[in-house]
Each structure stands twice: as C-alpha cells, then as structure tokens.
C-alpha positions as CSV (number, residue, x, y, z in Angstrom):
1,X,21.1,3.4,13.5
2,X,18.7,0.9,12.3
3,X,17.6,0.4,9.1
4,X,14.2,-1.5,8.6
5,X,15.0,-4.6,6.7
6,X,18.6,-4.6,6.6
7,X,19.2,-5.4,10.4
8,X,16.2,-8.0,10.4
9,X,17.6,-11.4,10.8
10,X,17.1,-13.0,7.1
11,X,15.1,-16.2,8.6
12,X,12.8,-14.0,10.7
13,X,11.9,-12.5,7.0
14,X,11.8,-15.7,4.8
15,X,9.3,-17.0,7.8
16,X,6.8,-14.2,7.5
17,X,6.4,-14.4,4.1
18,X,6.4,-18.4,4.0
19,X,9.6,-18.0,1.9
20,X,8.0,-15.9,-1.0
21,X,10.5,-13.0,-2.1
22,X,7.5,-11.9,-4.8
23,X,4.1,-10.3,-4.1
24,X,3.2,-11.6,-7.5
25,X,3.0,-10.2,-11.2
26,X,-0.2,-9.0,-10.6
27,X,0.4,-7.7,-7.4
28,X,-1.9,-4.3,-7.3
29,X,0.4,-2.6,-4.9
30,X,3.1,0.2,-5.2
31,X,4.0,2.8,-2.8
32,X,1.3,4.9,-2.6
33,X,-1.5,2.2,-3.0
34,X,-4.1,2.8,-0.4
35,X,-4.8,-0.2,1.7
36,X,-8.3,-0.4,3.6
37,X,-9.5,-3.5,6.0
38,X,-12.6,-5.2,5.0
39,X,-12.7,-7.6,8.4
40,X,-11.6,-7.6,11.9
41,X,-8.7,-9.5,13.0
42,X,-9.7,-13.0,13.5
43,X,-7.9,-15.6,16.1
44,X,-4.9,-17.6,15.4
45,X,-4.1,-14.8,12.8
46,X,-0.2,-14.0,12.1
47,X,0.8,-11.1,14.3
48,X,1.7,-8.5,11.2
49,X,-1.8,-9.4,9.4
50,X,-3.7,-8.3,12.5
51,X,-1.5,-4.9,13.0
52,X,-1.4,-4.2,9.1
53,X,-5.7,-4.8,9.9
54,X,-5.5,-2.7,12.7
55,X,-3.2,0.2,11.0
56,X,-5.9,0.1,8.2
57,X,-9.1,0.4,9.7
58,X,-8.7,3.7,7.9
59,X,-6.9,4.2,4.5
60,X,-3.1,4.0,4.6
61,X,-0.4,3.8,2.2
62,X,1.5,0.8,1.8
63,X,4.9,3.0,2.6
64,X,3.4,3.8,5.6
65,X,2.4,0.5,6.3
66,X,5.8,-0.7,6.0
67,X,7.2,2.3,8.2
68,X,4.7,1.2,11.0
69,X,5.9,-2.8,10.7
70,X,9.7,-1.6,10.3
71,X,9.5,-4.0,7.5
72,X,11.2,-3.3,4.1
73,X,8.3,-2.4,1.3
74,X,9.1,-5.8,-0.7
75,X,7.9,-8.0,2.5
76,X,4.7,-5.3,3.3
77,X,3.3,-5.8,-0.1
78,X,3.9,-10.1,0.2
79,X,1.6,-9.8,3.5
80,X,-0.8,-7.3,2.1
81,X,-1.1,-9.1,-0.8
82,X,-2.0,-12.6,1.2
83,X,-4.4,-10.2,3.2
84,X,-6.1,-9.1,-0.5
85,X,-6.6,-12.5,-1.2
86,X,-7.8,-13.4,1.9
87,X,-10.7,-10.6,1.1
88,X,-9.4,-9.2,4.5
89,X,-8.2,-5.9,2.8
90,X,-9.1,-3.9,-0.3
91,X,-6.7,-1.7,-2.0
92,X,-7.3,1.3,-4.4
93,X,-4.8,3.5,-6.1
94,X,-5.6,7.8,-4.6
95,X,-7.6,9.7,-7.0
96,X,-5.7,12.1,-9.3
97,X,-7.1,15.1,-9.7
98,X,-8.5,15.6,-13.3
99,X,-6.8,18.0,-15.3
100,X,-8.9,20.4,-16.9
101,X,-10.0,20.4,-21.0
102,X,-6.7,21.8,-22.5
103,X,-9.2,23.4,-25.1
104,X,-10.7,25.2,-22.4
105,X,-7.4,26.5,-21.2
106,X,-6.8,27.6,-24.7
107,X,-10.3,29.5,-24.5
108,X,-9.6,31.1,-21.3
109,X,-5.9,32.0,-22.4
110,X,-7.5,33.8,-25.4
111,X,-9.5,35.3,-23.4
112,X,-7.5,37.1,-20.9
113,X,-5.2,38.1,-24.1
114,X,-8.5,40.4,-25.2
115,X,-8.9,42.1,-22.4
C-alpha cells in the first residue's frame, strides 16, 4: 500500500518546498482551513501551485488538498502558504455555528418545566 508522504522520495519533497520543512509561525492554516483561488494559473507556474489553483476554484479544505496532491499535510500547507503570499489564494477558517444565549435556554427550560 502506499502511504502519501512516506513513500515519496525525500529530495523530490525538500525540492517542492525549496527546502523549507515550516509553513511559518504564522501560518493561518490547519486541517480544516478552507482554501479559495484568487487568480488563474499563470505560465511557468510550479505544477502543484497550478493543481492546488485548480482544486480550489471552489472552497476546499487543506486535508483535502493534500489527499488530492498525495502529499503529506506539512508540505500542502508550505505550498499553500507560498500561494497566500503570492495573493494567488485566500484562506478562511468554516463558520461555526453560533450557539444560542444560554440565558435563553434557561428561559425556555423554565418554561417547558411550567407546562
């Protein structure tokens, strides 16, 4: 079987991320990030940039990014984040759904308890 990452040859790696084994500290990227393209694909671009552009024409998750590449997350979130400095991509964590007023819950709870 092959695992993504673990079977790549180690200098085909250190060459697509220029040698970097960081995205950064401030690196805005964790699984679940959503990843958007801001641009087309351009000429002379490095292969994975243009797919990861491609793959993101809609919002995707940077796991899913990585599953697409059969890259391991670490090296997905190094090109993505050379892409968001680029201005090529934008990235945005998915809404959480707000939880409602626990005073409110309280009221309703009360509520129901008089009926």
């Amino acid at each position: 079987m092959r695992r993504p990452g673990r079977d790549d040859a180690p200098d085909r790696l250190y060459t697509l991320t220029g040698g970097r084994t960081r995205s950064g500290p401030d690196s805005p990227f964790d699984l679940v990030t959503l990843v958007v393209a801001e641009s087309e694909p351009t000429a002379g671009m490095q292969s994975e940039h243009v797919a990861i552009l491609r793959m993101a024409q809609r919002p995707i998750a940077v796991v899913e990014v990585a599953a697409e590449l059969g890259l391991p997350v670490s090296i997905t979130k190094i090109l993505l984040s050379d892409l968001l400095a680029a201005g090529r991509v934008s990235a945005r964590h998915p809404r959480t759904s707000a939880l409602p007023d626990p005073d409110i819950l309280e009221q309703v709870l009360v509520g129901l308890r008089s009926l």
